[in-house]
TORPA-4810 file (N, C-alpha, C, O; in nm, 3 decimals):
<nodes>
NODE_1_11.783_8.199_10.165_11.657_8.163_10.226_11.547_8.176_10.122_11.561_8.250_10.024_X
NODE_2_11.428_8.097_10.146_11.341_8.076_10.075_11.284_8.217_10.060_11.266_8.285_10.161_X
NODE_3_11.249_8.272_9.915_11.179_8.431_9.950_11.060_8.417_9.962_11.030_8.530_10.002_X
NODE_4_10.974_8.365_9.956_10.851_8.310_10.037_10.781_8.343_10.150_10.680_8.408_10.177_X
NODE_5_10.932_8.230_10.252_10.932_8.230_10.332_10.990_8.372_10.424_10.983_8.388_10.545_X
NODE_6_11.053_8.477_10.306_11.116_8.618_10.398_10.990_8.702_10.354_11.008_8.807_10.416_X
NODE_7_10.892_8.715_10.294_10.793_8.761_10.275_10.713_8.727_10.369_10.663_8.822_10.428_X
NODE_8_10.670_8.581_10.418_10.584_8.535_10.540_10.635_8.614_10.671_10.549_8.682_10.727_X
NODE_9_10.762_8.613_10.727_10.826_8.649_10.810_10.785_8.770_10.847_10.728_8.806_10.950_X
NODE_10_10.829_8.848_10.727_10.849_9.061_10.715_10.667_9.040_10.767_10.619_9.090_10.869_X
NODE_11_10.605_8.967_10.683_10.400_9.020_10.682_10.399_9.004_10.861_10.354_9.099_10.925_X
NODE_12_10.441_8.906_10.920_10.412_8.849_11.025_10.486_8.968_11.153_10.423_9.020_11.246_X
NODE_13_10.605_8.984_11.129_10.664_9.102_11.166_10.545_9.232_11.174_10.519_9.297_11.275_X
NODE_14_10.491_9.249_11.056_10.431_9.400_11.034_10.258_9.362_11.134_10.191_9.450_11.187_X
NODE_15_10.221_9.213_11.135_10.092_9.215_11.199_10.138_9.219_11.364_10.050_9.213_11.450_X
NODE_16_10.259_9.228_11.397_10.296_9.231_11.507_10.243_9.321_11.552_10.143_9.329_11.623_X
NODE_17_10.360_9.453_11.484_10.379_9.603_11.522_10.263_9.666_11.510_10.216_9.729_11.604_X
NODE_18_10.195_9.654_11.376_10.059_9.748_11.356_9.977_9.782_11.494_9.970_9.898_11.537_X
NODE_19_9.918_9.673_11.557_9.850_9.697_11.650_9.886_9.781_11.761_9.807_9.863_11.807_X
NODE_20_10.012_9.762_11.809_10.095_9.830_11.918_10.162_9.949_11.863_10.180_10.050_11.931_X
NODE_21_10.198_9.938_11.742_10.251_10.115_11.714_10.163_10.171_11.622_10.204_10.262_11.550_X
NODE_22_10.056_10.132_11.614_9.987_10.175_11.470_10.048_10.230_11.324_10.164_10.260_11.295_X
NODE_23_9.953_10.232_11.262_9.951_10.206_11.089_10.076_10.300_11.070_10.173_10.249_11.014_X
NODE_24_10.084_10.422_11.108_10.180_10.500_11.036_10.365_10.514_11.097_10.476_10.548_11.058_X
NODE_25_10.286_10.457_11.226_10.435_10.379_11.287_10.523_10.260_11.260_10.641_10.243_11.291_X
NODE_26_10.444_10.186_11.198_10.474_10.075_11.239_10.561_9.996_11.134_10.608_9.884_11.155_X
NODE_27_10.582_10.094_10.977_10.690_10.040_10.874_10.834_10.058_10.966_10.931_9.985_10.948_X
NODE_28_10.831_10.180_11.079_10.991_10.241_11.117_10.991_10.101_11.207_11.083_10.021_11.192_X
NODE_29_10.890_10.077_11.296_10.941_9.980_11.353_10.951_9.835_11.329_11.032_9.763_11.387_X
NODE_30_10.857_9.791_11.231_10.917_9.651_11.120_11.069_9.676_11.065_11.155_9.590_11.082_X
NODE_31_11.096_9.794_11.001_11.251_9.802_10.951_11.342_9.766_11.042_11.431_9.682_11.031_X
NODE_32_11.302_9.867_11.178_11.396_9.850_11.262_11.422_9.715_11.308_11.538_9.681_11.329_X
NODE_33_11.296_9.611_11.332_11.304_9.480_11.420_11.425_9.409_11.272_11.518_9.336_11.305_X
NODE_34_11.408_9.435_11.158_11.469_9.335_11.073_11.598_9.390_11.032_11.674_9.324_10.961_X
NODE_35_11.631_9.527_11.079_11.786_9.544_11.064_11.834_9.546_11.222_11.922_9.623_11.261_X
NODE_36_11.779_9.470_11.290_11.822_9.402_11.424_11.852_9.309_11.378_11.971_9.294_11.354_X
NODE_37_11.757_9.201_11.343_11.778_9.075_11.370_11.748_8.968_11.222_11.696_8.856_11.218_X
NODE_38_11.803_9.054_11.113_11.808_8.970_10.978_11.940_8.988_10.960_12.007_9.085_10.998_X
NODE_39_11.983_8.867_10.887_12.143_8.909_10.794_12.128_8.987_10.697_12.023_9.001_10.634_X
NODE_40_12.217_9.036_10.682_12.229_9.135_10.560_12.186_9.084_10.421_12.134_9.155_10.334_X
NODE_41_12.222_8.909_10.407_12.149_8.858_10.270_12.049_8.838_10.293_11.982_8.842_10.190_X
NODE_42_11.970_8.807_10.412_11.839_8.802_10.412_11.771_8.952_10.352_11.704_8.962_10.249_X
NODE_43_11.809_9.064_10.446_11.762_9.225_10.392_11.772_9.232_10.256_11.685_9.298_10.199_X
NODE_44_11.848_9.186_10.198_11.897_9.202_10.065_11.821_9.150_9.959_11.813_9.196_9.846_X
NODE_45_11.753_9.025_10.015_11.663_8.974_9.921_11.532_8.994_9.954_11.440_8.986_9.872_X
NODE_46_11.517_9.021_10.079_11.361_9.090_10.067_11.340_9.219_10.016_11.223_9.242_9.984_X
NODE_47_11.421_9.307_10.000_11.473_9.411_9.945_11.426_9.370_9.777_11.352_9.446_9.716_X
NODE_48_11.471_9.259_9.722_11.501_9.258_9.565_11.374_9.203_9.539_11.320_9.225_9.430_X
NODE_49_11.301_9.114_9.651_11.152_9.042_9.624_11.064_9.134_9.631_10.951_9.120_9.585_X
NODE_50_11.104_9.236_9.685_10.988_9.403_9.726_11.024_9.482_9.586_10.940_9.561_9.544_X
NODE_51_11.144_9.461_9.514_11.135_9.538_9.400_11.080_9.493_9.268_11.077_9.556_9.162_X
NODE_52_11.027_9.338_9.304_10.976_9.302_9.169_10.799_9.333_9.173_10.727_9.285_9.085_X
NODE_53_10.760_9.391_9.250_10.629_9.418_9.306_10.546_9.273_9.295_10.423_9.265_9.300_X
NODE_54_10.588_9.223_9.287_10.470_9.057_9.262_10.444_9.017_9.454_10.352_8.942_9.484_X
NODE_55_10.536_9.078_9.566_10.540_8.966_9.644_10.398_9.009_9.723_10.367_9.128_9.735_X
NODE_56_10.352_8.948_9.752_10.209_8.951_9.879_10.240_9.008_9.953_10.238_8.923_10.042_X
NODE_57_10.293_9.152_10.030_10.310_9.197_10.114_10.239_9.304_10.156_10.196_9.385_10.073_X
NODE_58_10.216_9.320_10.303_10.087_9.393_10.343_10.170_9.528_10.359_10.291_9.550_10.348_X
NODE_59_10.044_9.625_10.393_10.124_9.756_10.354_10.218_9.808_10.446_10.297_9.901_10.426_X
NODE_60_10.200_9.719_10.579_10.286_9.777_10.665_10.453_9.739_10.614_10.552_9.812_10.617_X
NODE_61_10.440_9.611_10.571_10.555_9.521_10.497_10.607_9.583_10.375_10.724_9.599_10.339_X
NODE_62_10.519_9.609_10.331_10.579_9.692_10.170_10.657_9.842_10.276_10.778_9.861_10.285_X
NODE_63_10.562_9.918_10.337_10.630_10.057_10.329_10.785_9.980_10.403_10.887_9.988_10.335_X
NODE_64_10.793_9.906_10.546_10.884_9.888_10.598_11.053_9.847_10.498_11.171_9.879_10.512_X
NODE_65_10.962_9.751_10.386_11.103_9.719_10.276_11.175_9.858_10.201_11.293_9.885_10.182_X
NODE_66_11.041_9.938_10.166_11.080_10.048_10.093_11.170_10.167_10.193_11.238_10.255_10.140_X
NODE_67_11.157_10.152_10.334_11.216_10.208_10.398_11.433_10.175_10.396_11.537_10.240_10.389_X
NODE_68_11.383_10.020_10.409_11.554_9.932_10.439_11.564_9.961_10.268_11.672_9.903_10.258_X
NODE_69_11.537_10.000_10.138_11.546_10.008_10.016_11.609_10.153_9.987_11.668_10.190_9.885_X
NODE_70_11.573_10.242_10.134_11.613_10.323_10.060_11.724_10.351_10.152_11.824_10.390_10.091_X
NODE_71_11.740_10.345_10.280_11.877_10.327_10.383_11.967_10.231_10.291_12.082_10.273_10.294_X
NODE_72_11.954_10.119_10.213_12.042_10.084_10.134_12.126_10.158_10.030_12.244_10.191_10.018_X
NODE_73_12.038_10.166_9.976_12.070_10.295_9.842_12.149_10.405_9.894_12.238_10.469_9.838_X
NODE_74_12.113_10.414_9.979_12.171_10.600_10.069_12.326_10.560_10.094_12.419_10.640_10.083_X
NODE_75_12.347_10.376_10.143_12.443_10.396_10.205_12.579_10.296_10.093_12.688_10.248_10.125_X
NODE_76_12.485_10.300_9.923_12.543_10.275_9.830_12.597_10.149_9.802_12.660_10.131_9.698_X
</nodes>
């Protein structure tokens, strides 16, 4: 998938949640909505587009990747 377009997605995801779970909630529950309902290559590359720091992602979006970045890593 276009990484672009998984960056538009994750931001759009995080302007969801913010409002309804607020700021410091709302990376657990962006992670959670996208290890529901992303494929694993999708996670995988928003994952690798969050590690080149260039992508436009808002902070709820950044902490939420760095969250699935590090449940990755953990689970090797």
């Amino acid at each position: 998938m276009d990484a672009d377009n998984l960056v538009h997605m994750v931001n759009d995801i995080a302007d969801f949640f913010v409002p309804s779970a607020g700021a410091q909630r709302a990376p657990a529950e962006v992670a959670a909505h996208v290890k529901r309902f992303w494929e694993p290559r999708m996670r995988r590359q928003i994952i690798e587009v969050w590690r080149t720091g260039k992508a436009p992602l808002s902070e709820a979006a950044r902490a939420a990747v760095a969250l699935l970045a590090q449940e990755a890593a953990a689970k090797g």
